[in-house]
N, C-alpha and C positions, 0 to 999 in steps of 0.2 A: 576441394571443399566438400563437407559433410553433406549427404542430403536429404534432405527436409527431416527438419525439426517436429515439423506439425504432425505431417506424414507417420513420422519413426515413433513419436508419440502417442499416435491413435492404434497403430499396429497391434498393441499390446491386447485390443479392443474388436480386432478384427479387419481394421480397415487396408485393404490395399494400393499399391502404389505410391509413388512418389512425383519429387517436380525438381523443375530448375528455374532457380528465380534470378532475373537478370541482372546489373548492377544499376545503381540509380543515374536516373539521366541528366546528376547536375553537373555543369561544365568544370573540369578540373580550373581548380584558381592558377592565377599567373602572377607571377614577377613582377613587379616592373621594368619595362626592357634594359635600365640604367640600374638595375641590382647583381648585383657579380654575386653576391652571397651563395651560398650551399645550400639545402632548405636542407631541414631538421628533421622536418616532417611534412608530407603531402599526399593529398588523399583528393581523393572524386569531390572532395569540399571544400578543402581550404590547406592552404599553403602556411607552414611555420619556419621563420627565421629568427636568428642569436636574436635580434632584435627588433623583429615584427612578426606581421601574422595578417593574412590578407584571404580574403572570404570575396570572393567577385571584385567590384567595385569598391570592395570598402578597405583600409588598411587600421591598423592597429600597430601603435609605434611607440618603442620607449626611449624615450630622449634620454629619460637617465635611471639608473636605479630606484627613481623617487616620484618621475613624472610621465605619464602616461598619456597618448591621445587615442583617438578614433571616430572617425568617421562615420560610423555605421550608422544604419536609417534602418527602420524597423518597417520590410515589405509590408508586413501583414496589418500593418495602422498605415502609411504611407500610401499603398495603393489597396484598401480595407476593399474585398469582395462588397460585391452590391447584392447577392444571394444571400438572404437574411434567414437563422432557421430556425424558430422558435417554437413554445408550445406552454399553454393554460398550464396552471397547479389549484388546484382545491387546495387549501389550509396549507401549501407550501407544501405539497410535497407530487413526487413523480407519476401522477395520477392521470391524464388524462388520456396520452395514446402508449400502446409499447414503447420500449425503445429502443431507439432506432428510428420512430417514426415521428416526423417532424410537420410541423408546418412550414412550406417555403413561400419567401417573399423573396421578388429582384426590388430592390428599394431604388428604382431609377426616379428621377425626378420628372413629374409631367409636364407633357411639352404644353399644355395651355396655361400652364405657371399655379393651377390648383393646389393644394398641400397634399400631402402625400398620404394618404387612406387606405386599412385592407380593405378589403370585404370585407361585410359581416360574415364573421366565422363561427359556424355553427361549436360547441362544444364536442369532441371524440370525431367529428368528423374532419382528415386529414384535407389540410389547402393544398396544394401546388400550382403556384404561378405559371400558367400558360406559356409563357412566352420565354423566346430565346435570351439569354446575356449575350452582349454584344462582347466580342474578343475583347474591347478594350474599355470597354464602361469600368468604374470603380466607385464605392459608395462617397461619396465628397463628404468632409465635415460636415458637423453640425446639419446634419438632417431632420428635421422632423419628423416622424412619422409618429401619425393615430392607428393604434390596434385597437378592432372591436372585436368583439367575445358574442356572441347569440347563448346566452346560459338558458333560455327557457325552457328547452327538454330538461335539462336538469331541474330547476325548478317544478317542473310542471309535474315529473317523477316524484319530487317533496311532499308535491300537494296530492298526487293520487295512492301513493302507497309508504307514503314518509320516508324515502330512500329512492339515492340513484345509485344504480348498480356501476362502477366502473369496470374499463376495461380488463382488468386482472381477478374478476371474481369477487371480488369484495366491494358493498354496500358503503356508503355516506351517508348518514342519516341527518334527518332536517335540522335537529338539535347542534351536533357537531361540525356545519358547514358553519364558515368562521369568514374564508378571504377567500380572493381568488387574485391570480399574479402570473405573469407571463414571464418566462426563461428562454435566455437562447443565446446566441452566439457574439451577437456584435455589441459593446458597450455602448448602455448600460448596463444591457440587458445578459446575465449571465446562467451559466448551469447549473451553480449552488443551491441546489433547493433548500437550503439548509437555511439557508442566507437569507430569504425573497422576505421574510417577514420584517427583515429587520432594514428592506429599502422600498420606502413609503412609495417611490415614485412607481413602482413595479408593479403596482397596485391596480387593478382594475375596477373601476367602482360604477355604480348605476344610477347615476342623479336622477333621474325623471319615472325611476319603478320602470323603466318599461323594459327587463329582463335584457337588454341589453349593455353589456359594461365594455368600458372602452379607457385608455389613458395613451397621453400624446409623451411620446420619450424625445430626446435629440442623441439621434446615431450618431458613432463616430467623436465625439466631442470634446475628446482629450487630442488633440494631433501633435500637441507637445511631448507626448508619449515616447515616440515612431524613433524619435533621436535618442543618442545618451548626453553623456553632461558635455563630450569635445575632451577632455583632458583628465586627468585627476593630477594631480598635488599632492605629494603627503603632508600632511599637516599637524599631526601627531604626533607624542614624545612616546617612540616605540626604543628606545633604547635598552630598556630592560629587558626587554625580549632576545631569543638568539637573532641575531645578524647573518646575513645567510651574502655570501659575491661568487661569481661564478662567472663564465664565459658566456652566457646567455644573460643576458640584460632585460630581456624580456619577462622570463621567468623568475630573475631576480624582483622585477617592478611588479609583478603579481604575486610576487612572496610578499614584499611589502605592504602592497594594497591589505591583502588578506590578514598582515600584522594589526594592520591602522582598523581594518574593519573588527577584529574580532577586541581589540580596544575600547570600540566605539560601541560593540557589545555590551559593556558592563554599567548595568546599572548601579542609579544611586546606592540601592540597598544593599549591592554587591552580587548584585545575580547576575547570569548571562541572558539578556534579551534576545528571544529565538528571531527575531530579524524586526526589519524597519519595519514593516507591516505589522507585524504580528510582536504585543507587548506579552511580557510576562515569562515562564519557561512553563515547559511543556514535556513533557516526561523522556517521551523517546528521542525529542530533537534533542535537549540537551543533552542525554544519554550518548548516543552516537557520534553528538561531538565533542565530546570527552574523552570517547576511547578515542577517535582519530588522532587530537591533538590539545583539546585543554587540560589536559588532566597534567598534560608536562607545561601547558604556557599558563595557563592562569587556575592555580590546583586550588585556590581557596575560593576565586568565585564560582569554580566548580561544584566543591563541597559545598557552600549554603545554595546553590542551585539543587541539587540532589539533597537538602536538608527540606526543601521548597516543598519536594512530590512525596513527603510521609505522612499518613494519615494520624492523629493524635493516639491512635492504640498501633502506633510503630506497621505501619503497614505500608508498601510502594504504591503511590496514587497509581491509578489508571484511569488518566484523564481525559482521555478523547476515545470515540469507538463506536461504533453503529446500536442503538439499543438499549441505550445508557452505559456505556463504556465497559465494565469488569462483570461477568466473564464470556461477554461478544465478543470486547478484546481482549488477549490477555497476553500482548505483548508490553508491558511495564518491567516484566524481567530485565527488559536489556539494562536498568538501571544496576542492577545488581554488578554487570560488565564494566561499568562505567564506574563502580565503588571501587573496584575491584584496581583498575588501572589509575585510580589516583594511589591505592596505598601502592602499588608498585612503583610509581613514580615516587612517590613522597617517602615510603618507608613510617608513615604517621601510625603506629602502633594506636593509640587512641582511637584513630578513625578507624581502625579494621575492629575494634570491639564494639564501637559506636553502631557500625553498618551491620556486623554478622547477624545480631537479633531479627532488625528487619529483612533481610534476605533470607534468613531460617522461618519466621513467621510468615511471609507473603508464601513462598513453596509451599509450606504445610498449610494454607488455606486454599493456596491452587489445585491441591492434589486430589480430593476428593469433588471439586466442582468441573476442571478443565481434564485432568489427565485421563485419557481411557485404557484402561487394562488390557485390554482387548488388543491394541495395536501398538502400545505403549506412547502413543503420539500423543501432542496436546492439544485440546480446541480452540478455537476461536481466531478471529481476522488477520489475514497477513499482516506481518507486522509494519506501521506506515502504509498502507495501505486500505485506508479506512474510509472511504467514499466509495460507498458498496456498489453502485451500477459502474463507479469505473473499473472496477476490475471483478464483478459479478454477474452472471448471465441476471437478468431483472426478476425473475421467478420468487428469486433465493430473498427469503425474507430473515429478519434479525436473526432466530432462532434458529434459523437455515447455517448461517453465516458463524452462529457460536458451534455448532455439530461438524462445520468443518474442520479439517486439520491442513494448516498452511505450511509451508518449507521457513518464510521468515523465521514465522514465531516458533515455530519448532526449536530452528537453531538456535534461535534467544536463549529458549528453555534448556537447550542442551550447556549451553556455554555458562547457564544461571547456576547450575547445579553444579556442574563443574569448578564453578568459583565456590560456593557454598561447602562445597568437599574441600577444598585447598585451604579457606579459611577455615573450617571447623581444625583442619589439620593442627594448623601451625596455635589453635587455640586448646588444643588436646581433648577435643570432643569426639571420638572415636567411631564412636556408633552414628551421630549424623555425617560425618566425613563420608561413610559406608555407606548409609542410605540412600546421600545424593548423588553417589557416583554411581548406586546400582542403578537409579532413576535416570539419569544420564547414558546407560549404557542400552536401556530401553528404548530413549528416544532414538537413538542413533541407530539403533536396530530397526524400531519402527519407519527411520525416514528413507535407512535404503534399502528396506521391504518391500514400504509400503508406493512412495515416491520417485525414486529412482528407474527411471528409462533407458532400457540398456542399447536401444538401436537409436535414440538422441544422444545420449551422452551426458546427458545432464537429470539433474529432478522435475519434477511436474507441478504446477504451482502448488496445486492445495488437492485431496481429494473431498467433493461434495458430492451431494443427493441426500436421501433421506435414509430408506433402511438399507441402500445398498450402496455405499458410495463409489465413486470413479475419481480415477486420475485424470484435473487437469493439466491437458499435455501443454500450454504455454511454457515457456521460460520463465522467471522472475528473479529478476538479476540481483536485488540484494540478498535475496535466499540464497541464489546458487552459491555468490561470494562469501556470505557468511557460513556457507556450509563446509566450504574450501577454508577459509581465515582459523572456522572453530574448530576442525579436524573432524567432521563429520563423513567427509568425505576426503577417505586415505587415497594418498598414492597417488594410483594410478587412475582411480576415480578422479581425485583433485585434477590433475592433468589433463582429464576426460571433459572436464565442465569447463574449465578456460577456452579450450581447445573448441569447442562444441555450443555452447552458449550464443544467442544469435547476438550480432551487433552491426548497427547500422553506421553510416557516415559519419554522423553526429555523436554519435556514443550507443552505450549500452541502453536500452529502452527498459520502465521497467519493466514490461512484461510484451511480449512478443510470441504468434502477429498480434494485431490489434484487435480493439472489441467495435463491430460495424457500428455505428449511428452516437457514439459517444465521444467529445471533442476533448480535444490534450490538457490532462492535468496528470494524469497518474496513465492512461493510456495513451501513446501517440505522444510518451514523453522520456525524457531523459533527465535527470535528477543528478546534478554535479555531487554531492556527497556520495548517492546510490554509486554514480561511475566512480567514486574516490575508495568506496572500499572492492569494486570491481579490480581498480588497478592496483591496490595490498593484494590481490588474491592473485591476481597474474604474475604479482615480484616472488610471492611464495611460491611458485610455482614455478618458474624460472621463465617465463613465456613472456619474450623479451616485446616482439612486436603488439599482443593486448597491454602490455606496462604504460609503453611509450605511446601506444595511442590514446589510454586513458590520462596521461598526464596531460596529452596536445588537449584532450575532449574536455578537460578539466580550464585550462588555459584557455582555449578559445573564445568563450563565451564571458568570461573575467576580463580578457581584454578587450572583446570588443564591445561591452555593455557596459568597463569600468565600474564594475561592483560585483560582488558574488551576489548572481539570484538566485530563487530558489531552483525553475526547474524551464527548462525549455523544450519546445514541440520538435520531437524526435523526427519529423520530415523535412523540416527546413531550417530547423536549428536556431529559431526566433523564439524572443522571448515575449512577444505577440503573440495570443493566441490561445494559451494555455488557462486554464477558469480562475485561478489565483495566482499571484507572483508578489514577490517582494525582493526588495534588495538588502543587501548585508545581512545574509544568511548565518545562524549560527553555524548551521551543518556543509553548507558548502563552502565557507572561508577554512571551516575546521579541514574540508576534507582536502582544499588546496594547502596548508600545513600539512596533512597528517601524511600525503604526498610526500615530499618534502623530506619530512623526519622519518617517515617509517617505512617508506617507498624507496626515493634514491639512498639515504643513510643507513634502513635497514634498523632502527632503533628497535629492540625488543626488551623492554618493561620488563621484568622480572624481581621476584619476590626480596632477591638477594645482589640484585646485581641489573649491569644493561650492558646489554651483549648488542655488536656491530655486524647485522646480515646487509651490506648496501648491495644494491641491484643498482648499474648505469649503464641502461643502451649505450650501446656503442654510438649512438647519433650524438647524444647528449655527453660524449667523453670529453676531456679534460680534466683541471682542478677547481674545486670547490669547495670553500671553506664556509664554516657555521662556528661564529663566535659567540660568547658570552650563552653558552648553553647550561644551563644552571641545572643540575641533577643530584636531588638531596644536598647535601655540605660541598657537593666540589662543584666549581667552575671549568668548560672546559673548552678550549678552541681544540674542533676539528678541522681537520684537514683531509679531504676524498680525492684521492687522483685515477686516471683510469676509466677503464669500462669495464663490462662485466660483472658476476656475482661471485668469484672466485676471488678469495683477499690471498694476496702474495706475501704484504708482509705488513703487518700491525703495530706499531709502537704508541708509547704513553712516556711522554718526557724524554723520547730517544732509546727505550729499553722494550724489548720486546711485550707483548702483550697475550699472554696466552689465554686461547679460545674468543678474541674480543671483545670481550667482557669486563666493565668497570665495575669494581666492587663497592657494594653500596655503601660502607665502611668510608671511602677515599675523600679527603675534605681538602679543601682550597682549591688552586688553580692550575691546572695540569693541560697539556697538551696532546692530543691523540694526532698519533698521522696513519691513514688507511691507505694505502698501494692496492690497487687492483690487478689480476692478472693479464688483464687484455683481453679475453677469452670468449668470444660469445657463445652463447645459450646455441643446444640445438635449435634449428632452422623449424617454428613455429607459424603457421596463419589463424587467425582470426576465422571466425565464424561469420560473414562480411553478407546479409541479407540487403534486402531493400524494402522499403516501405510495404506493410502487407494488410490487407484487412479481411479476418475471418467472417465466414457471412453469419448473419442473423441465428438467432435460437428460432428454432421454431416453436408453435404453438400446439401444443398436439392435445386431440380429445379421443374420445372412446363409446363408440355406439354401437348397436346391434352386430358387434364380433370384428370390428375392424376400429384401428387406429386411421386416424387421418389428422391432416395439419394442410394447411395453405403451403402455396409456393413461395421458397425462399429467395430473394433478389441473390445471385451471384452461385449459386448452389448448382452443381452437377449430379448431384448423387446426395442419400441419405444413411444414414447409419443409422441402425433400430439399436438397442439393446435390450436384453430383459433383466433384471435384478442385477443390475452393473456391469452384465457379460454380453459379447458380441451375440446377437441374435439373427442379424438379416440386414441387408444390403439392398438398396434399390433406387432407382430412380423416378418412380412413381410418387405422389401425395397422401397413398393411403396404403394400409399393410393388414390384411386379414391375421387375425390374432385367434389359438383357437380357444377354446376356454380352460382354463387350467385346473389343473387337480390339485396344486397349492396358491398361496398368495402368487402376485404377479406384480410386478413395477414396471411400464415399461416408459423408454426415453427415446429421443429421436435428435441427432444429430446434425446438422447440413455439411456438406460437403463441397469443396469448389476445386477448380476446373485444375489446380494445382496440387491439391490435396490438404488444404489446409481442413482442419475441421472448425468450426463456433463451439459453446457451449450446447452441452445437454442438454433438454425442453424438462419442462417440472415432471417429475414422475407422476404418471399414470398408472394408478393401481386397477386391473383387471381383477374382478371376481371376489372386490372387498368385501363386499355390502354382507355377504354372507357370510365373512368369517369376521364379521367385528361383533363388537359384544359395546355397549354403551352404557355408563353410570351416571341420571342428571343428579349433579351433585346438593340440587337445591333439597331431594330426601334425604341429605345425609346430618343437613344440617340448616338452621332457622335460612333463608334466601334473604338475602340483599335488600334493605328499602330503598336504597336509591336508583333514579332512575336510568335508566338504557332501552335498547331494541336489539334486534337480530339474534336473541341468545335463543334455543333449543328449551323444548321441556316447557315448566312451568316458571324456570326461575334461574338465577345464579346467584353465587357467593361470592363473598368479597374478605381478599384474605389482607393483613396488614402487620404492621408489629403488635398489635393488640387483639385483631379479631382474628379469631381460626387462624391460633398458631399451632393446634394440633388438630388433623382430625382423621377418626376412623374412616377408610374406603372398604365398606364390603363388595367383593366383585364375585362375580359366578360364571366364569364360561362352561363351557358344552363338552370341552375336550383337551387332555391335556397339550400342554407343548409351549413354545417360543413363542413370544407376545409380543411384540411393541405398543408402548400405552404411553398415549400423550392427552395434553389436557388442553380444550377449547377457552383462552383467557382472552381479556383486554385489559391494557395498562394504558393509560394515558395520559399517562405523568411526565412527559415529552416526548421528543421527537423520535424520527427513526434515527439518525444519524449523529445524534451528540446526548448531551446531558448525562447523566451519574447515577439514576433510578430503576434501573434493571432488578423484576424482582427475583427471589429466588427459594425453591423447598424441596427440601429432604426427601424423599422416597424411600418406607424401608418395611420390609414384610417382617413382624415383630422386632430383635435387633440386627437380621440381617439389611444392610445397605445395599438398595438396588440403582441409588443411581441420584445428581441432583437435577432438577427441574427447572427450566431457565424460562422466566416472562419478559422476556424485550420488553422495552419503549415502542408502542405504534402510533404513535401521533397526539400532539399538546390537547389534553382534555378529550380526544375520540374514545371515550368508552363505550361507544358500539362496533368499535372497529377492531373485529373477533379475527381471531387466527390459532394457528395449535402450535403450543409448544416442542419443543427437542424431542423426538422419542426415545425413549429406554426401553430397552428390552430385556424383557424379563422370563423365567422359565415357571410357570403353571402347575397347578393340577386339576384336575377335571374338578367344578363343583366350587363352593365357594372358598375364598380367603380372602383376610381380612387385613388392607396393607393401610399403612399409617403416611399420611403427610404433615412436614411439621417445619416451624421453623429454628431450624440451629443456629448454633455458631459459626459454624460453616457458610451459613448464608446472609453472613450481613456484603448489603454490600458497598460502593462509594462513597452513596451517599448516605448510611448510617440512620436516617430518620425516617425516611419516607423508603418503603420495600412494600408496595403493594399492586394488588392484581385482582382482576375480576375474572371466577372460570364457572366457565358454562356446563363442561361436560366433563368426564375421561373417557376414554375411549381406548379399547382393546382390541388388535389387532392380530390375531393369530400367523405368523409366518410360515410356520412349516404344518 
């Protein structure tokens, strides 16, 4: 086994040593003593047989190809902890302690039969329940419990200075206090902040004015939950679809399931429904389940799904995303992948001229806002990964989050371009053919520059900070896979991340260790689609034992939940627990198909043809036939014998088949037979971790020549850096710094007893004050009538699609050189974490282009709630110049009406 990830990750950075992490201590599942069968598969979690699958206590059984049962009881709603851990939100959002740092309640019920009551809980100051949980207490149904809130320091801060400062630096002003809502862990109560507005019960309110707000919830109160349905049934006229029989019954009855559900999928209007929970389609879900598998099972309600996410001037929505979506996020490329693998399925000439415009349009608006020249990498949020403190050190704000460069979206970009070249090709557009391939060749150079960890073996999730940025050394498993699937990573790299990549019990997590004090949705989770193009990336690769575990990791939770969900809590493999779920997943039934078809079969899509690569562990050998498989004009039953990814001998109607490739030309009904060689793959392990959790970011300040930060829970050691590089190592709280002769950034890491490292603390700039230069922007041009607090100077402006869409910045520094210049805004035109109003402007020193300027969303209507945008850096001359901010074409954005922001300041920052 490789070691440590974390470790080999931070080295790069300075940090020494390494660890050995043990395996997890869940009891390997059993048989039942009356089962003679072979398992399939068995692991420290759960056992797989032809025709079960048994997880402890619980079994999973297919009676028949059609019918399904299980037992399974959801621990985490069943026997629900009484350890309650919640915390206040102002106006709904993550404001009241770091995080990480929680309020605890044990929600035992009192023994004189009283109702169950906090304390009055003061606001910012942390509760912790005194007293021990008993070994076997557990929170019973339908509990009630009253939380009370003590808000009058906040308040009373309203009334003396119009503002309470929260814990992160930034002011609430009296104007902008709106709600207030308690978040936390046990239903109803949940970690969505995004959400708390829009559930009334969450709500804390102050009937009698006496600054005290309080609301009574009932814990616990779904206990119908904990179970699944006992059975499933098919019920549905899936016969149009391929028919899939094999030796394994099991995996046949969850091929079916996944038929019936992605069925069940299509809406009236002909779209695909991104799951039971969630109506409507959503750009990247249905994207990714397109490439797995709809683009071959249902290609037309794919197209008017991807006809859904175009904006009326032909541009690819980006629909979801911290900040107002586009370009915080700007993974919506992957649509482009997903255009791309319908026309290879379909061969629809139409649709490849329909789609090229917008995939050529959306790149050429991405490229001057997201792409940086500099590294040739792209900005903004992992892709799916867009609930920014679950996979964010908390510091990192909207503008934080678009300045970084993530491995998802990266590879998005690389594979968007890449399609873009291929279509410009075969449409004999020469010159963008070339463009996007050169653009493509950028990224791929930037991602194993800039990302790639050569003593982990894999890439680093995103690199973040401000003017210096660092590689986070986590994993992130649909990056790594799609980085392997897109050819980003050749060869022997490819090889290197299968091999290297951590994976737990339960599957591939997406990101790993974990982030301290943040509950399973996207961290401390596993994601059946995420592990479904995990195990494409393993078949391509030949890495027979990650394939067959991702197929089991894929299977498991299918049968024992009888439905594809979305995503389950990577320690115990429940779909209890994690902050949102739903059943009949577009992307997870897609990715138990695309399994399936592109996994054991090896299907590969191509412009002219479909070529047969199948990969069949040798566990999973025998024969396996896929009928009525419909590809462009022919019809075609296969037939897979064998094991191995070596084909011995191929035929089509009885006649050889050369290269295994069906020409796209071939019409009616024909017959494929695949012979495998027997052959297994060299002898491959897993990257086999165990549950992990990196300790806390710390907090770090900077006073009379020394850095210091409180102690972090779980931390052995610190790691300093200075402008992104290794500076000092220690075990102390505090780090004399001496005073610099240039700018200075410095960060501070924690470190724990194994060597995993946390995130990096927000950079600390030593020795700024002196080398910034400041412009209030209310001399440049008439100030604002409307009103706000907290701004600088005498005033601000306020820019829009009509006011100050152009305007002069004269600046004058002292001396020449390297600048970075950002601008003091607020937008509060929604939230941090959703909505389509992100504003944005030009930066350009007469018609040189210096860069564009991104204003996030910071919260519905907080126009006082100030922060600085993205910095650009720019090269100087001593004395003044006169640069222009404006708004383009370039900077329209989602939402097309509404593009505005209010800025206080710019601000100039000399680097060197």
């Amino acid at each position: 086994m490789r070691h440590p990830l974390f470790a080999t990750g931070l080295s790069m950075l300075g940090l020494l040593g390494s660890c050995q992490m043990s395996k997890p201590t869940v009891p390997a599942a059993a048989a039942p003593a009356a089962r003679a069968a072979v398992p399939v598969w068995q692991s420290a979690a759960f056992t797989v047989y032809p025709d079960s699958l048994v997880q402890g206590a619980f079994t999973a059984r297919a009676l028949s190809r059609t019918r399904l049962t299980s037992d399974y009881q959801s621990p985490a709603n069943a026997f629900q902890s009484p350890r309650v851990s919640f915390k206040f939100s102002l106006n709904g959002q993550d404001n009241e302690m770091p995080p990480g740092q929680d309020h605890l309640l044990l929600a035992l019920a009192p023994t004189d039969g009283a109702a169950l009551t906090t304390p009055v809980i003061v606001f910012g100051q942390q509760y912790l329940d005194p007293r021990p949980a008993p070994a076997d207490a557990y929170l019973a149904p339908n509990t009630p419990l009253t939380i009370r809130l003590d808000l009058r320091p906040v308040l009373a801060a309203f009334k003396a200075q119009g503002f309470y400062p929260l814990y992160n630096g930034q002011k609430l002003y009296q104007a902008d206090f709106k709600q207030v809502f308690v978040a936390g862990n046990v239903a109803p109560l949940s970690w969505d902040f995004d959400k708390l507005s829009h559930k009334p019960a969450l709500e804390l309110l102050d009937a009698d004015g006496d600054g005290i707000y309080q609301a009574t919830l009932v814990l616990n109160a779904h206990p119908d939950q904990n179970a699944t349905a006992g059975q499933w049934q098919a019920s549905l006229d899936v016969s149009g679809f391929p028919q899939l029989e094999s030796d394994y019954p099991l995996l046949d009855g969850l091929y079916n399931l996944a038929l019936e559900e992605a069925r069940r999928a299509v809406e009236p209007d002909g779209t695909l429904r991104t799951g039971q929970e969630w109506a409507g389609v959503w750009t990247r879900d249905v994207s990714y389940s397109i490439v797995l598998a709809q683009a071959l099972l249902q290609p037309e309600a794919a197209k008017t799904s991807l006809r859904r996410k175009v904006t009326p001037a032909g541009r690819i929505v980006q629909d979801t995303g911290t900040g107002g979506a586009w370009p915080v996020s700007t993974d919506r490329i992957i649509w482009a992948t997903a255009a791309w693998e319908i026309y290879q399925t379909t061969g629809d000439e139409d649709w490849l001229r329909e789609v090229y415009p917008i995939i050529r349009n959306t790149i050429e608006d991405d490229v001057p806002v997201a792409y940086d020249p500099e590294t040739g990498l792209v900005r903004g949020e992992s892709s799916f990964l867009d609930w920014r403190e679950q996979t964010y050190p908390g510091w990192m704000q909207p503008a934080d989050i678009y300045q970084s460069q993530s491995l998802g979206t990266n590879a998005a970009h690389y594979q968007g371009n890449q399609v873009l070249a291929l279509m410009a090709a075969r449409l004999g557009e020469t010159d963008v053919a070339q463009a996007a391939t050169e653009r493509a060749g950028r990224i791929k150079r930037g991602l194993n520059q800039h990302l790639w960890l050569e003593q982990a073996g894999y890439y680093g999730q995103y690199r973040y900070g401000r003017n210096f940025p660092v590689p986070s050394p986590k994993s992130e498993a649909l990056g790594e896979a799609l980085a392997v699937l897109f050819g980003v990573a050749e060869e022997g790299r490819a090889r290197a991340v299968v091999a290297s990549t951590p994976v737990m019990d339960f599957g591939v997590p997406c990101i790993y260790p974990q982030i301290a004090g943040i509950p399973p949705y996207h961290n401390n989770a596993v994601w059946p689609f995420v592990q479904s193009y995990w195990g494409l990336a393993a078949a391509k690769v030949g890495h027979e034992e990650s394939f067959l575990a991702s197929l089991m990791a894929v299977a498991r939770p299918a049968a024992l939940f009888l439905t594809n969900k979305e995503n389950f809590v990577a320690r115990n493999g429940d779909f209890a627990g994690t902050q949102i779920n739903s059943s009949n997943m577009l992307w997870s039934l897609s990715g138990t198909l695309g399994l399936v078809y592109k996994g054991l079969f090896g299907m590969d899509f191509q412009p002219d043809g479909l070529t047969f690569r199948p990969f069949v562990p040798e566990a999973l050998k025998g024969t396996r036939r896929l009928r009525n498989l419909h590809y462009r004009a022919a019809v075609l039953s296969v037939e897979l014998t064998g094991f191995g990814h070596q084909i011995s001998r191929v035929t089509l109607d009885g006649q050889p088949l050369p290269e295994a490739t069906i020409p796209a030309t071939l019409t009616g009904s024909h017959t494929l037979r695949i012979e495998l060689g027997n052959e297994a793959p060299p002898a491959a392990t897993q990257h086999l971790v165990s549950h992990h959790v990196a300790p806390p970011t710390p907090a770090v300040t900077y006073a009379a020549g020394q850095l210091r930060w409180e102690p972090v829970a779980g931390a052995t050691a610190y790691q300093v850096l200075r402008n992104g590089q290794f500076a000092a190592r220690t075990t102390d709280t505090m780090l004399p710094v001496p005073a610099p002769e240039r700018y200075a950034e410095y960060q501070v890491l924690a470190v724990d007893a194994v060597g995993a490292g946390g995130f990096a603390s927000e950079p600390v700039p030593v020795g700024a004050a002196r080398r910034r230069t400041v412009l209030e922007l209310e001399t440049v041009t008439a100030p604002a009538a409307r009103p706000s607090q907290g701004y600088t100077g005498q005033g601000f402006i306020e820019l829009s699609t009509s006011a100050n869409r152009r305007l002069e910045l004269p600046v004058s520094v002292p001396a020449a050189g390297r600048y970075a210049l950002d601008f003091r805004y607020a937008n509060g035109n929604g939230p941090l974490n959703t909505s389509n109003k992100c504003a944005l402007r030009t930066l350009r020193r007469g018609e040189q282009w210096l860069g564009t300027v991104v204003l996030p969303q910071r919260g519905v209507e907080e126009w006082a709630n100030w922060g600085y945008s993205n910095p650009i850096e720019v090269t100087l001359p001593a004395g003044r110049t006169v640069l222009t901010l404006s708004f383009e074409a370039a900077n329209e954005n989602m939402n097309g009406a509404v593009n505005q922001a209010l800025l206080d300041h710019l601000r100039l920052t000399r680097l060197d």
